[in-house]
C-alpha positions as CSV (number, residue, x, y, z in Angstrom):
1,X,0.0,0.0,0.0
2,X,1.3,3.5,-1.0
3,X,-0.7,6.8,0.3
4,X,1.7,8.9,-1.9
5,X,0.9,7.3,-5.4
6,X,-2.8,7.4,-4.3
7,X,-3.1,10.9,-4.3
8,X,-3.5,11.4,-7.4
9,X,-6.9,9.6,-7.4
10,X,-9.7,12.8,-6.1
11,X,-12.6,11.0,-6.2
12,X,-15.3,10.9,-3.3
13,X,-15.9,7.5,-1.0
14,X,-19.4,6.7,-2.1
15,X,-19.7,5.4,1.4
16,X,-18.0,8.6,3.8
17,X,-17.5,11.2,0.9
18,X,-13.8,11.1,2.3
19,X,-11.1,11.9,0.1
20,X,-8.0,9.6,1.7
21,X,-7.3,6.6,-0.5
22,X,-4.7,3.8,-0.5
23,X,-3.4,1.1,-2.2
24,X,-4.5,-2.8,-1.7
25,X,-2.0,-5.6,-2.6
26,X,-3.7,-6.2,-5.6
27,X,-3.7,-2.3,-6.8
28,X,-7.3,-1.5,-6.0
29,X,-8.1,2.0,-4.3
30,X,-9.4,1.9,-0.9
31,X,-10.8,4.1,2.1
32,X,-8.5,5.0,4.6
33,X,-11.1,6.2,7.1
34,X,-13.9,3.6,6.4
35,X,-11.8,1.0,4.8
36,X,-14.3,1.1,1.5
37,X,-13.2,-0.8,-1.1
38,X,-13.4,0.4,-4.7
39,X,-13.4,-1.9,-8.4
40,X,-11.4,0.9,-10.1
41,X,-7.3,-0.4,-10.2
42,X,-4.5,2.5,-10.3
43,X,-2.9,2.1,-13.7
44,X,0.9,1.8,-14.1
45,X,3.1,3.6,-16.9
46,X,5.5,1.4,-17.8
47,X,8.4,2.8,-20.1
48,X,10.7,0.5,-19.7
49,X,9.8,-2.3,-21.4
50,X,6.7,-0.9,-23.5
51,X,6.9,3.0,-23.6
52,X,3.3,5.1,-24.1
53,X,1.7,1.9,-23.1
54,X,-0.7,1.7,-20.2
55,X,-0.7,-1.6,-17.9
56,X,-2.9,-1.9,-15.0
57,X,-1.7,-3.5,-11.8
58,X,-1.4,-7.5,-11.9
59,X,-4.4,-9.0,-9.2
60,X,-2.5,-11.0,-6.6
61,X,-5.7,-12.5,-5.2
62,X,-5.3,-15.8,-6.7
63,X,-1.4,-16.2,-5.3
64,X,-2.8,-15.5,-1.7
65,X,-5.2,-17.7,-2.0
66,X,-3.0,-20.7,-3.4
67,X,-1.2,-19.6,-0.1
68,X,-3.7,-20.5,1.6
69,X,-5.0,-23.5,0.0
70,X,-1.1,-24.9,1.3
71,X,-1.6,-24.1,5.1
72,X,0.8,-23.1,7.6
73,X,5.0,-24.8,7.6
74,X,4.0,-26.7,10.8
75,X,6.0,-29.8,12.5
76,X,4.7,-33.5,13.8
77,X,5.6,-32.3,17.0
78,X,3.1,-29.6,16.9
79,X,0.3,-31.7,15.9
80,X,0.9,-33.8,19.0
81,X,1.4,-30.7,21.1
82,X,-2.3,-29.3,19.8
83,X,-4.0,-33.1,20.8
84,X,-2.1,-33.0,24.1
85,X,-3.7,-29.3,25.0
86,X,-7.4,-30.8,23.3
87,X,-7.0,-33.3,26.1
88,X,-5.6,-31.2,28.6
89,X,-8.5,-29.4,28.0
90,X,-10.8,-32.0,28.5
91,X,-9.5,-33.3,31.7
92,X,-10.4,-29.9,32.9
93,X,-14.2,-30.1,32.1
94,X,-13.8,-33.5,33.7
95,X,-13.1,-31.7,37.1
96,X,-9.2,-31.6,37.2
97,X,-7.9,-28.3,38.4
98,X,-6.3,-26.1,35.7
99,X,-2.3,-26.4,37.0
100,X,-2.5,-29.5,35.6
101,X,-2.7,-28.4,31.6
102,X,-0.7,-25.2,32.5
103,X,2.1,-26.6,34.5
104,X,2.7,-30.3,34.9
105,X,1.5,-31.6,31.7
106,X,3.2,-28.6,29.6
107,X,6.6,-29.5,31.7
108,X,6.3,-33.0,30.6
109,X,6.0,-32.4,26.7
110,X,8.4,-30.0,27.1
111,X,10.9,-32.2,28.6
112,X,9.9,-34.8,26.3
113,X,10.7,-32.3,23.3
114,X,14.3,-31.4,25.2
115,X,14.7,-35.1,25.4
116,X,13.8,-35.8,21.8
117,X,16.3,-32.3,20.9
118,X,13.1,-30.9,18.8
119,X,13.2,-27.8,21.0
120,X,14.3,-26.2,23.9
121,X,17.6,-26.9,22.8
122,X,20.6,-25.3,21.1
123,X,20.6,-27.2,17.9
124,X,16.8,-28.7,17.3
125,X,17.2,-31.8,14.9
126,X,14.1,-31.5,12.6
127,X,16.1,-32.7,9.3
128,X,19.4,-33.5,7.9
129,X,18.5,-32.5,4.5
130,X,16.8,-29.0,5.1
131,X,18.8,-26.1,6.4
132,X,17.1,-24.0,8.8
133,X,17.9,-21.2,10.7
134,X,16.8,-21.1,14.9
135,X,15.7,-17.7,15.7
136,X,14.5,-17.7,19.2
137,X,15.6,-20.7,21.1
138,X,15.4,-21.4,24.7
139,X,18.7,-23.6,26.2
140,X,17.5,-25.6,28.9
141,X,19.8,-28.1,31.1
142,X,18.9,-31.8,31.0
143,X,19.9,-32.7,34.8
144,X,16.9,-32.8,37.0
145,X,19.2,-31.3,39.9
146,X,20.2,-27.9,38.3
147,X,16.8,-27.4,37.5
148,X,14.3,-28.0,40.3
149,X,11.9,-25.8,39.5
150,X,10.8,-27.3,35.8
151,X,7.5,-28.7,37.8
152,X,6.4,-25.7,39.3
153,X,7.7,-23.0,37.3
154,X,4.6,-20.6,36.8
155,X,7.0,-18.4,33.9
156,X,7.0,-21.2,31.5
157,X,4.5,-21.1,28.5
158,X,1.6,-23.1,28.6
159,X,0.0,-24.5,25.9
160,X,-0.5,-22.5,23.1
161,X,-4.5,-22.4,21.4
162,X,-4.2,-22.4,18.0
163,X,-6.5,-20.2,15.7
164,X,-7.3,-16.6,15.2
165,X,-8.4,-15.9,18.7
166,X,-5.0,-16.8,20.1
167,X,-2.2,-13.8,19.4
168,X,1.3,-14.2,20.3
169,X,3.1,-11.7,22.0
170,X,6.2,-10.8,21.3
171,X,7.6,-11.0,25.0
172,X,6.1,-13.9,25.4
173,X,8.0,-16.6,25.6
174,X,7.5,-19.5,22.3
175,X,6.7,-23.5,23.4
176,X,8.5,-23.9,19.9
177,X,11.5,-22.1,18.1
178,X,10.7,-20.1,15.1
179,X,12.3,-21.7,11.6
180,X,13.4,-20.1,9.1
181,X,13.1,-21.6,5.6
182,X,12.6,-20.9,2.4
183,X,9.6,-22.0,0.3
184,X,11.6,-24.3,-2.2
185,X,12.5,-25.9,1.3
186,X,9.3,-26.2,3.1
187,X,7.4,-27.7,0.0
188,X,6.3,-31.3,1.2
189,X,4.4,-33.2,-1.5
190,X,4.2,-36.7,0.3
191,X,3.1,-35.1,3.6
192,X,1.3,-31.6,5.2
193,X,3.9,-31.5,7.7
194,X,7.1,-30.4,6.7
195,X,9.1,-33.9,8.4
196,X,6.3,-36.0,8.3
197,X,8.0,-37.8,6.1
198,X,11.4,-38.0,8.2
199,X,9.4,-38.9,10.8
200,X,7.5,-42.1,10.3
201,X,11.3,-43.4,8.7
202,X,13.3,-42.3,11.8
203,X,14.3,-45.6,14.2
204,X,16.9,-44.1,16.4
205,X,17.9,-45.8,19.4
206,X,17.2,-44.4,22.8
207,X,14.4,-42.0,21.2
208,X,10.6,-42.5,21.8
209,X,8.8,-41.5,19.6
210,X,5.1,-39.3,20.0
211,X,2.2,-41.7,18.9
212,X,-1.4,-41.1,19.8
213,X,-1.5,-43.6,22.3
214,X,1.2,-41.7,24.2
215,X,-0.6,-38.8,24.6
216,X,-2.4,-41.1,27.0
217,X,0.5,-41.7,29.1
218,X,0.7,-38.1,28.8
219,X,-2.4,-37.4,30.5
220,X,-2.3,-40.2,33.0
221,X,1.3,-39.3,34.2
222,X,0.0,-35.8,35.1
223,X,-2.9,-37.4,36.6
224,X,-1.0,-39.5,38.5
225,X,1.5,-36.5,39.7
226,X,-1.3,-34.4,40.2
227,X,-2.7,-37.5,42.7
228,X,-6.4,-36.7,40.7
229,X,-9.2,-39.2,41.0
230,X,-9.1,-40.1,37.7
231,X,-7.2,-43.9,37.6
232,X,-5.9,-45.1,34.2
233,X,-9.4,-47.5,33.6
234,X,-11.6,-44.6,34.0
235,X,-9.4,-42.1,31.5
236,X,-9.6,-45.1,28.8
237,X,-13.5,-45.0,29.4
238,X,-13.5,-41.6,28.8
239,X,-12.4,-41.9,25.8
240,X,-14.2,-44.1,24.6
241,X,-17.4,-42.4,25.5
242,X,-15.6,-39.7,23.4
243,X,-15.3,-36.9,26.7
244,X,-11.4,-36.9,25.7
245,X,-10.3,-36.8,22.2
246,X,-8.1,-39.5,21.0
247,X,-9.9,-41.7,17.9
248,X,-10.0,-38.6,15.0
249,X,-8.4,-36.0,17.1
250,X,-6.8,-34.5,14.4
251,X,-10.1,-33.3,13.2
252,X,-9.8,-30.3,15.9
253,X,-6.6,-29.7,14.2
254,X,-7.1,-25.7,12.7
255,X,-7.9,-25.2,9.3
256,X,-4.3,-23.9,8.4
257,X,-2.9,-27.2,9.7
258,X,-2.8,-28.9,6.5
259,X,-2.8,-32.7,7.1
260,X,-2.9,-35.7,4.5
261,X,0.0,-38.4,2.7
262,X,2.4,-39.6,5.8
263,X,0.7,-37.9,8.4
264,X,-2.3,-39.8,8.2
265,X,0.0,-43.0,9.2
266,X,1.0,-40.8,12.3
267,X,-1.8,-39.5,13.5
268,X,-5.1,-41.5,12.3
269,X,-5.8,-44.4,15.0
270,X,-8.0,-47.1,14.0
271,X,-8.3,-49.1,17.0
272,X,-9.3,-48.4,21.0
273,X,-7.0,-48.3,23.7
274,X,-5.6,-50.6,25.5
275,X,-4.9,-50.9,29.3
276,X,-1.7,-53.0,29.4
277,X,-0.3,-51.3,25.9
278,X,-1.1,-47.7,27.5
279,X,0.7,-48.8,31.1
280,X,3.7,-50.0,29.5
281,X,4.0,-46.9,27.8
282,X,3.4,-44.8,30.6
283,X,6.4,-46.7,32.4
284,X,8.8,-46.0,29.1
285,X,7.6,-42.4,28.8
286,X,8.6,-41.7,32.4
287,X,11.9,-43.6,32.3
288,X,12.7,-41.7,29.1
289,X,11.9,-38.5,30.8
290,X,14.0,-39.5,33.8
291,X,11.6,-37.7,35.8
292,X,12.1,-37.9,39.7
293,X,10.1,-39.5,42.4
294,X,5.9,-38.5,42.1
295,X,4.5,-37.0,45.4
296,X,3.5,-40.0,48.1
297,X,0.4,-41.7,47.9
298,X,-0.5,-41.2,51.9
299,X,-3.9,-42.8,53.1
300,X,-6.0,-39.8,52.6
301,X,-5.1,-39.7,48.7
302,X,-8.0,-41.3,46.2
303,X,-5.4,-44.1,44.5
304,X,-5.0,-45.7,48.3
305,X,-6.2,-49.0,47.9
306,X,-8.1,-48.0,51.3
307,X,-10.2,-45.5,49.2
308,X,-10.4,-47.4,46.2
309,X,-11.8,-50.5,47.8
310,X,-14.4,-48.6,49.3
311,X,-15.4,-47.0,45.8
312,X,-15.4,-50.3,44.0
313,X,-17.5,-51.8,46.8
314,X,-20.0,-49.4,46.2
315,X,-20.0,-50.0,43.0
316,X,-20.1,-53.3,42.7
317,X,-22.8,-53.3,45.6
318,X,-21.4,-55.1,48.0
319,X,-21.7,-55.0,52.0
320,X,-20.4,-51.9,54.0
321,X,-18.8,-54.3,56.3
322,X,-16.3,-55.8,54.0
323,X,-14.8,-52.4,53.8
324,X,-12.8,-53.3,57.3
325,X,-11.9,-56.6,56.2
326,X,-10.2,-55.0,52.8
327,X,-8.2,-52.5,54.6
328,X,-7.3,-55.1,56.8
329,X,-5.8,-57.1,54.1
330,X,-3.8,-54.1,52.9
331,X,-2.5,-53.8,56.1
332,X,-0.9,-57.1,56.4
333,X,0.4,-57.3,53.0
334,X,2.1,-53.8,53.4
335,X,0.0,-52.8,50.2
336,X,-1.1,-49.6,51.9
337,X,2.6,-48.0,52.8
338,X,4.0,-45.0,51.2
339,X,6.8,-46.8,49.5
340,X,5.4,-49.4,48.3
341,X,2.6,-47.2,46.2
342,X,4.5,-44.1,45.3
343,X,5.5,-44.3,41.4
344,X,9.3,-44.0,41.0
345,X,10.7,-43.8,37.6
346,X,14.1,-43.5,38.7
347,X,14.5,-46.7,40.7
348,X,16.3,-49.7,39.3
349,X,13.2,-51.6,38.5
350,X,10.7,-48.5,37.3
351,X,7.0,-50.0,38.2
352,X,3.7,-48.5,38.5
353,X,1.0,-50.0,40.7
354,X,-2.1,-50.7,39.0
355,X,-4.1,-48.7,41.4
356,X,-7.8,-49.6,40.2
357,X,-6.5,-53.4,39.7
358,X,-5.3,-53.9,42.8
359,X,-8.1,-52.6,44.8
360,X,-10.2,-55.3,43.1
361,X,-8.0,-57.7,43.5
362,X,-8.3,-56.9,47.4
363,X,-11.8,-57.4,47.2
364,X,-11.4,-60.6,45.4
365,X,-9.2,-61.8,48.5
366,X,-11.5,-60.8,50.9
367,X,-14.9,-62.6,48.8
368,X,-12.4,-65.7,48.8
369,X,-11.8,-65.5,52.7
370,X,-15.7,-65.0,53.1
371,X,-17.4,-67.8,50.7
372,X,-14.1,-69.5,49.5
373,X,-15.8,-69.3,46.3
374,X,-15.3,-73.3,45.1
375,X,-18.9,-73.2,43.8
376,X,-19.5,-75.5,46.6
377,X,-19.3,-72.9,50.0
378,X,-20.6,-70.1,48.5
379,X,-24.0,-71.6,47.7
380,X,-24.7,-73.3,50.7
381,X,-24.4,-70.4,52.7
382,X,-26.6,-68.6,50.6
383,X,-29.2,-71.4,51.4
384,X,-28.7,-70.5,54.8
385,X,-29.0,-66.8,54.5
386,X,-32.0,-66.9,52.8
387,X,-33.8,-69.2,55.2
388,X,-32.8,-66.5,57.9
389,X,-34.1,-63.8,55.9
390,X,-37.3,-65.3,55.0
391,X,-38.3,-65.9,58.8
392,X,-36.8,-62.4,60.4
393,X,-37.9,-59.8,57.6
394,X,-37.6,-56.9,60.4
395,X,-34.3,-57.7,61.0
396,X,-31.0,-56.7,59.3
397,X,-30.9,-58.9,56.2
398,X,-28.0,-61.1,55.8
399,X,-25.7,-60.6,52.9
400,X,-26.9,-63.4,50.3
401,X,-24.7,-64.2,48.0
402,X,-26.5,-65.9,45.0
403,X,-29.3,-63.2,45.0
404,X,-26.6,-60.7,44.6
405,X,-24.7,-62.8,42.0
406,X,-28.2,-62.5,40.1
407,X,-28.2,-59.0,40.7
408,X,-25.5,-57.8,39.8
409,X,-24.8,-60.8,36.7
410,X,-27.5,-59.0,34.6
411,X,-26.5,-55.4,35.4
412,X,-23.1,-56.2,33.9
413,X,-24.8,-58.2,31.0
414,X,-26.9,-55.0,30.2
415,X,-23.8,-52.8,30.7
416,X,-22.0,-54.9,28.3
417,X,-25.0,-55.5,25.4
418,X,-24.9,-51.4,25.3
419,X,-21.2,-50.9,25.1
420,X,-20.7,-53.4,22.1
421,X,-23.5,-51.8,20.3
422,X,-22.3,-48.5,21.0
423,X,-18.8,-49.9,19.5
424,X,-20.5,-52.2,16.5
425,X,-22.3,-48.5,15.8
426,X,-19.2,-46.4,16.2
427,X,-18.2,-44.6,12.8
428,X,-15.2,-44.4,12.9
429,X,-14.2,-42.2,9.8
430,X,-13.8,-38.7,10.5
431,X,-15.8,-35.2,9.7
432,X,-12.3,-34.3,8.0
433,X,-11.3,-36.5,5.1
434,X,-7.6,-37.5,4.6
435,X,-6.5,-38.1,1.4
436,X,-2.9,-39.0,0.3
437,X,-1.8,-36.0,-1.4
438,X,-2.6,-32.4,-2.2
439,X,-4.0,-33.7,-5.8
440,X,-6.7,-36.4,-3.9
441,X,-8.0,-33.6,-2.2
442,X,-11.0,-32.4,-4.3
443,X,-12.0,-36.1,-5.1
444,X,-12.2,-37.1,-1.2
445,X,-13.8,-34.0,-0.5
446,X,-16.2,-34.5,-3.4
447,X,-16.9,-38.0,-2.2
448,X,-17.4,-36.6,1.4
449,X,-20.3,-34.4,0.4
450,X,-21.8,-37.3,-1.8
451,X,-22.0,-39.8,1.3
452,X,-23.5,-36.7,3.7
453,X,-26.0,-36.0,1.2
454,X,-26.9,-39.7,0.5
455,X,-27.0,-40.0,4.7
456,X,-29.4,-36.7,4.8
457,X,-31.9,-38.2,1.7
458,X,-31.9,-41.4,3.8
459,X,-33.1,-39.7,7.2
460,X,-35.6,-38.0,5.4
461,X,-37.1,-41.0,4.3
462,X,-36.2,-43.4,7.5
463,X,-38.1,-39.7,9.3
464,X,-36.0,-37.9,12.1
465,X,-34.5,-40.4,15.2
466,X,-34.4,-39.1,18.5
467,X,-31.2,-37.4,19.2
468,X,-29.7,-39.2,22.2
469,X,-28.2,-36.5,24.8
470,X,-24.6,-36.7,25.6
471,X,-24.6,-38.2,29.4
472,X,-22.3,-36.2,31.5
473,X,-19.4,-38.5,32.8
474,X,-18.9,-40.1,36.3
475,X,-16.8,-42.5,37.9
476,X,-19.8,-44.4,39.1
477,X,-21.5,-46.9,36.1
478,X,-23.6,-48.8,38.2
479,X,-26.8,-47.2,40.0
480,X,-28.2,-49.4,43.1
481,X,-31.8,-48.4,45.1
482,X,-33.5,-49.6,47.9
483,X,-34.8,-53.3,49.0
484,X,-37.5,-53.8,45.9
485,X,-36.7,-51.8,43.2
486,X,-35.0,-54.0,40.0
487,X,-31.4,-53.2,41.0
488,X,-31.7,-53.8,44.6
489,X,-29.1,-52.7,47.4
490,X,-26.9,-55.0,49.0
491,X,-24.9,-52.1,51.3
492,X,-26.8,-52.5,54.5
493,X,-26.9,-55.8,54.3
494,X,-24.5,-58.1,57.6
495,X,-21.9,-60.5,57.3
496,X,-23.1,-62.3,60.7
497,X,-24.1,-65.3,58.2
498,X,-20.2,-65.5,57.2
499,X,-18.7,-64.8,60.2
500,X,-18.5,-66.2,64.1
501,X,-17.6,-64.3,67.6
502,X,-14.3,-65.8,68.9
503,X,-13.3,-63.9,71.4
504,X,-13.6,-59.9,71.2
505,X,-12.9,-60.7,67.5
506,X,-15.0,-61.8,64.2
507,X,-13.4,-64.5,62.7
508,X,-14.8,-66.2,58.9
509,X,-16.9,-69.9,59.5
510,X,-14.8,-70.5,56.7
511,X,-11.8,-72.2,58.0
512,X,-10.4,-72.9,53.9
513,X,-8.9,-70.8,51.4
514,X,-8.6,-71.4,47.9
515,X,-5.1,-70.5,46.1
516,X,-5.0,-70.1,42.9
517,X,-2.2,-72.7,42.8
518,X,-5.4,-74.9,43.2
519,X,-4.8,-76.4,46.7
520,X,-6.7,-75.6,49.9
521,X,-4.9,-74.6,53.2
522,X,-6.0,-73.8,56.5
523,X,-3.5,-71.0,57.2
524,X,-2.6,-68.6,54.6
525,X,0.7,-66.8,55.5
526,X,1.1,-63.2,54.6
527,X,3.5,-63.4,52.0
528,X,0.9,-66.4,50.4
529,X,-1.4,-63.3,51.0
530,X,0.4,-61.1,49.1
531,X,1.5,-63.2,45.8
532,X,-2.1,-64.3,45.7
533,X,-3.6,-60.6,45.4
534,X,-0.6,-60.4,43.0
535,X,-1.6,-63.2,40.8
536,X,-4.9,-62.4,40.9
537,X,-4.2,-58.5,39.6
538,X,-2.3,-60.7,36.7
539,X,-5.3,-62.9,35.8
540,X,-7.8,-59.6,35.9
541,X,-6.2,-57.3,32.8
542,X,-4.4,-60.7,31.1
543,X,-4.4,-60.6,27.4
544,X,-5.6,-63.6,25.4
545,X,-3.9,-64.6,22.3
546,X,-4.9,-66.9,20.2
547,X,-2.1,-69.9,19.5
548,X,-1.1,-72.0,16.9
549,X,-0.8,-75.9,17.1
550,X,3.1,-75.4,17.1
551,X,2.9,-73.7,20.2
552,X,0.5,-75.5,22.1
553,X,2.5,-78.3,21.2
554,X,5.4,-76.5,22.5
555,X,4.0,-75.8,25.2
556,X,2.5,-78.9,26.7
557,X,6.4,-80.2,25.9
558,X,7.8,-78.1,28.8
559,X,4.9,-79.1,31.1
560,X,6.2,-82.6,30.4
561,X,10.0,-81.4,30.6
């Protein structure tokens, strides 16, 4: 824009009558005082090259917009970062306090991008074949002891929210450094990222690198630092009821963010999470990190199997009273100390506790102390039970254990018809299309808006189905009235069927326990105690494969060997 070669142009603004004109990028006249844009174009002598020939000014419109069309020169790295704050994000709306996305998570990524040297860092590695040029960059040490203050450092940038409504300053400090690259550089035709590419080919030892299913340990790593009562089975049914992003996050991805070719390989997830896959990753994330011991899981924090027993009692809707018995086990099997349940990644042998699996493994111990649970015992003092409660129907009912196995057998078989429809009806392709390259784009997209108008001339024939509201999370799934209703309560309910007075102490009138070893003993020492709530943890979250015929064969060899 030039004011002085507009002067020469005296007409009035047809909008202020104003006589202050520019010029646009494109050559066209415009208001300076109500920003009015005109159709007439300044015209250029040119004597150069053509003299007494009049040229008007070329219309850079379509150049900007091909600009546009290619999207921002964004990283892999940044992609992840923007699914790790949608998440963050989420976890917030869940009920977890805001320090968590603005301080521990953001510490975490941004030791993990020190770590990985894609930032924070003197030299970033982003490619060995494009030269680029680090502006602003931010040296950090790598020793946990010179830096204490990485985990509660309130200066450092929080997560960044992409769009037009977020403005960087220029004080501010930048989660990323600004490159500097030319276009002939940045131009990626096999990916929208400039390294995607690079990265789904780099295998370099000692460096982890970002998936989707990482972000998860992410999350549950500041969860678990945080001590929130979220465990790591309720943040993978959150996703799954879609209240964190994770299958088709990239669809939050800006507009600018270009994404098709390799990155769809990176960042398009075709499958749910897993429990065991997303613990062993939050154990090799933290090891990676090297990040120091996580605050102490006392007795009044929510993953103390003391707490967590009586949650999952609840909700399996079971008695009040075998809340004593389960801290009781804890006690004697030293499950409940500090040591034993605080998460340290920088010990020799780096292992998390299952928190939620070991609480119901507890309870499993205790339902095996009670009823033995042989499909013998159990049932005969059900019998019993019921007899009592069908001739004292004032009294305190007595815990009976096969009307609660009906109970709660067809809860779960309800619970469990719902969530595979919900998966079998799950779509799982996105709102955004990916396509391979920058050339498939207007075919996907022209086949996009051919399947949502087909799906919008079938509901108007099939006539408009009840939109199903959104239920808000909780970490309750089971919902348990009163003595009558279909899903009657078993909390009140005594153990006095199940249990004797020997001395000023209850004892079980089951004298048995069942290992899973498969043999019966009278006394059960505490270390038997112990490997059996161990084993039983195992057996809970084990994965079944299916084997071949050489293996089974293999396998029945070593029984024999």
């Amino acid at each position: 824009m030039d004011l002085e070669e507009a002067k020469e142009f005296k007409d009035r603004c047809s909008q202020c009558a104003a006589v202050s004109w520019g010029l646009t990028d494109e050559g066209k006249y415009y208001c300076t005082s109500c920003h009015n844009v005109t159709e007439r174009s300044r015209e250029v002598i040119n004597t150069g090259a053509i003299p007494n020939t009049k040229i008007q000014a070329i219309n850079r419109g379509l150049k900007r917009k091909r600009k546009l069309e290619k999207g921002w020169d964004w990283y892999v790295c940044e992609g992840f970062q923007h699914i790790l704050y949608q998440q963050a994000k989420a976890l917030q709306t869940l009920g977890v306090g805001p320090e968590l996305k603005n301080e521990v998570l953001h510490n975490f990524w941004k030791r993990y991008l020190q770590k990985s040297k894609q930032a924070y860092c003197k030299n970033p590695v982003y490619t060995s074949r494009r030269k680029t040029t680090v502006l602003e960059d931010n040296p950090s040490h790598s020793d946990w002891d010179s830096e204490p203050e990485l985990l509660s450092d309130l200066s450092c940038p929080s997560f960044v929210e992409s769009g037009a409504e977020s403005q960087p300053d220029v004080h501010t400090q930048k989660p990323f450094p600004i490159i500097k690259a030319s276009q002939s550089e940045t131009a990626s035709v096999c990916s929208g990222s400039l390294d995607g590419v690079e990265y789904s080919l780099r295998k370099e030892k000692g460096i982890v690198k970002m998936t989707v299913p990482r972000t998860l340990a992410f999350c549950y790593l500041s969860l678990l630092w945080q001590r929130e009562t979220i465990t790591l089975a309720d943040l993978l049914r959150f996703v799954e009821e879609e209240h964190i992003p994770y299958i088709n996050a990239f669809q939050h991805f800006p507009e600018e963010m270009k994404l098709y070719g390799r990155d769809k390989g990176i960042f398009a997830i075709e499958s749910w999470p897993n429990y065991e896959d997303i613990y062993k990753k939050v154990i090799e994330v933290a090891t990676v990190l090297d990040l120091p011991r996580f605050p102490d899981i006392t007795e009044d924090c929510y993953l103390h199997p003391n707490i967590l027993c009586m949650k999952y009692l609840m909700e399996v809707n079971l008695p009040d009273e075998m809340h004593d018995l389960t801290c009781h086990v804890v006690k004697v099997t030293g499950m409940g100390e500090v040591d034993f349940l605080t998460f340290d990644p920088i010990a020799k042998k780096a292992k998390a506790v299952k928190y939620d699996v070991q609480a119901v493994a507890v309870i499993v111990v205790v339902l095996k102390l009670l009823f033995l649970l042989d499909d013998n015992l159990e049932w005969s003092l059900s019998n019993i039970a019921e007899k009592y409660n069908e001739k004292n129907e004032e009294d305190k009912p007595w815990f009976d254990f096969r009307k609660w196995y009906q109970v709660m057998k067809k809860a779960v078989d309800e619970k469990k018809q719902k969530w595979e429809e919900a998966r079998a009806k799950y779509l799982w392709k996105s709102e955004k299309p990916l396509y391979h390259s920058a050339i498939d784009r207007s075919v996907v997209y022209k086949r996009r808006e051919m399947v949502v108008s087909l799906q919008k001339q079938f509901s108007t024939l099939v006539g408009s189905t009840p939109t199903v509201e959104k239920q808000s999370p909780s970490s309750f799934q089971f919902s348990w009235t009163e003595e009558g209703g279909d899903r009657p309560c078993f909390h009140g309910h005594s153990l006095q069927g199940v249990l004797k007075q020997k001395g000023q102490s209850l004892m079980t009138k089951n004298s048995l326990y069942w290992l899973s070893t498969q043999k019966f003993c009278k006394r059960i020492k505490t270390s038997l105690l112990h490997e059996e709530v161990s084993l039983i943890e195992k057996r809970l979250f084990k994965a079944k494969y299916s084997t071949t015929k050489k293996k089974s064969s293999r396998s029945r060899k070593a029984r024999k060997c």
